[in-house]
C-alpha positions as CSV (number, residue, x, y, z in Angstrom):
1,X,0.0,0.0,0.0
2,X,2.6,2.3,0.7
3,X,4.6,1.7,-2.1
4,X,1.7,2.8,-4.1
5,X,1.7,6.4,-2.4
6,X,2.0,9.5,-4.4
7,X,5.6,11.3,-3.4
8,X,3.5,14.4,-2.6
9,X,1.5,12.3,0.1
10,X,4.5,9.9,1.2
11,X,5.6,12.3,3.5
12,X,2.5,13.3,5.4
13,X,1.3,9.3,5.7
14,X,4.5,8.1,6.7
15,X,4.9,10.9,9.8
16,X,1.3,9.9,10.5
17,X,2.0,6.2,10.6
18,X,5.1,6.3,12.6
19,X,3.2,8.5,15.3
20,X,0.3,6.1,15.9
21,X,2.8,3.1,15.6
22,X,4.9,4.9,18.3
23,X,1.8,5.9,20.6
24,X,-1.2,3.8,20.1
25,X,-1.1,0.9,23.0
26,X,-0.5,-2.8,22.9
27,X,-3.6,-4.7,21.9
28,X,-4.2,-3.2,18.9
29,X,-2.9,-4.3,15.8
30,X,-1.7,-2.7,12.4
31,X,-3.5,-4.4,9.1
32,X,-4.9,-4.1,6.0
33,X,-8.3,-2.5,6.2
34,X,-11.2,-1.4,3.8
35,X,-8.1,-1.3,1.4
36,X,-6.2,1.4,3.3
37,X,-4.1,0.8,6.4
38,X,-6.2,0.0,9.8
39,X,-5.5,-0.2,13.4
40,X,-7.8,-3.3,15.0
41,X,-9.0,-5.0,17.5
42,X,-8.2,-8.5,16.6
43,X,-10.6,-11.2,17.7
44,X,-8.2,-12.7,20.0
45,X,-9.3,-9.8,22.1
46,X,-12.8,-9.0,20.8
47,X,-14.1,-12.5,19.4
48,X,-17.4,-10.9,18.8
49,X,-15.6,-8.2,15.5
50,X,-17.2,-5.6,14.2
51,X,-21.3,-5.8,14.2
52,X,-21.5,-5.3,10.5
53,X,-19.1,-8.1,9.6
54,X,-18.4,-10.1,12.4
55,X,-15.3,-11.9,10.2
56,X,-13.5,-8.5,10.4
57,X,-12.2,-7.3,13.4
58,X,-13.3,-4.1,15.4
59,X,-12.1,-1.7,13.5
60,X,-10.8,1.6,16.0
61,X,-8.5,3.9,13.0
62,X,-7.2,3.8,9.9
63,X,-4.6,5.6,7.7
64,X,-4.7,6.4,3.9
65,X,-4.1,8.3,1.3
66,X,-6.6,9.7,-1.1
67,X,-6.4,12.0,-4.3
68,X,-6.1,15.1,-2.6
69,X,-4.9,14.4,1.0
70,X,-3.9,12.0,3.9
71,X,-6.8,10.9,5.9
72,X,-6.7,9.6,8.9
73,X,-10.2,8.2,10.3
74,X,-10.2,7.7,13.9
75,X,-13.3,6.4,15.2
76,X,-12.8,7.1,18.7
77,X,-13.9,10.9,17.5
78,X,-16.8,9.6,16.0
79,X,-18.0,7.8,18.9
80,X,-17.5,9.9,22.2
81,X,-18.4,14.2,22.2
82,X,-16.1,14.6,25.0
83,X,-13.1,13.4,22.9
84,X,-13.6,15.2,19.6
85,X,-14.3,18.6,21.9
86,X,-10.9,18.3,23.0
87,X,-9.4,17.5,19.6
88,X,-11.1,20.4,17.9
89,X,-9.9,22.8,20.5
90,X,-6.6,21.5,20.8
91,X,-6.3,21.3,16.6
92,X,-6.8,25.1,17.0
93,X,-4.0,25.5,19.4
94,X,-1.4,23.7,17.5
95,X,-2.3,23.6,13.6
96,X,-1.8,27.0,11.6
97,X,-4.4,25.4,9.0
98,X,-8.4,24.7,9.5
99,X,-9.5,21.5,10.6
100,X,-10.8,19.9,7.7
101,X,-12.3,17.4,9.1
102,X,-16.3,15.2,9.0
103,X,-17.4,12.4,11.1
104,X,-14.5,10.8,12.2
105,X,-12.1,11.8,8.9
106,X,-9.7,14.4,9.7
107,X,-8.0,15.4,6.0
108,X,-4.4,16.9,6.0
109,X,-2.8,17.8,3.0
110,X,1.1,18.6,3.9
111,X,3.2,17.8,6.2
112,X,3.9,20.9,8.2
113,X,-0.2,20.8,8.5
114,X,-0.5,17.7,10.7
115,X,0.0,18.4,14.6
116,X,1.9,15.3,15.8
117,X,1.8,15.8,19.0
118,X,-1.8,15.9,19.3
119,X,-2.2,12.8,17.1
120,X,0.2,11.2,19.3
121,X,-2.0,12.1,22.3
122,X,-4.9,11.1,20.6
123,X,-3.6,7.7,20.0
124,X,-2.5,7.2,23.8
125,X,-6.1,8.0,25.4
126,X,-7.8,4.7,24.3
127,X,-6.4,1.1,24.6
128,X,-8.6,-2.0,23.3
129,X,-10.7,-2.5,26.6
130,X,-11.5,0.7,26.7
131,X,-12.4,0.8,22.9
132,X,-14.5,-1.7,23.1
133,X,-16.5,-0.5,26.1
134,X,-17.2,2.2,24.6
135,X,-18.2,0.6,21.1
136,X,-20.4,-1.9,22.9
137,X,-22.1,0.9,24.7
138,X,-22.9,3.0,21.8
139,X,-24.1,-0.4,19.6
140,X,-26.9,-0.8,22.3
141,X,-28.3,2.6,21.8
């Protein structure tokens, strides 16, 4: 997948990639995922997967790179308000650009755009248990 990058997005994906490798916590694991790169919870952990196909497994992020940026979709975001209030404020206080960002897709498109630290941070506050609490309580509303 990587190899297939564009050299204007290489850069931006790879500094992405090497932050969630370095910060996201044990448990999860990096694969192959709705044909970009994902970050799982493998069924080893969570035999039950992910609700809409219970042969994948709970998906939490993933990484890729589209036509006109690097997306990085981080489902945590998605599913608690608390979480994505303190990512938008703290996107403000450390990127010069926008957030361009929807549900749970946050869109960069150089390198000097994406706040690594904060990604970093963002990666640390949830490890698998707590993922999939939160998962399972939001599928049961």
């Amino acid at each position: 997948y990587i190899d297939q990058i564009t050299e204007d997005k290489k850069q931006t994906f790879n500094q992405i990639r090497e932050v969630i490798l370095k910060n996201i916590p044990k448990g999860f694991v990096e694969q192959m995922n709705y044909g970009m790169i994902g970050y799982v919870v493998p069924h080893s952990i969570f035999p039950a997967g992910y609700h809409c196909d219970p042969n994948l497994p709970l998906p939490f992020a993933n990484l890729a790179a589209q036509k006109n940026n690097v997306s990085l979709y981080h489902m945590g975001l998605y599913a608690d308000k608390e979480l994505l209030e303190w990512f938008t404020s703290e996107h403000a206080k450390r990127s010069k650009k926008k957030l361009d960002m929807g549900k749970s897709c946050i869109r960069y498109k150089k390198p000097e755009d994406v706040p690594l630290d904060l990604i970093g941070e963002l990666f640390q506050k949830f490890n698998p248990q707590k993922w999939i609490e939160l998962y399972s309580k939001n599928l049961k509303k």
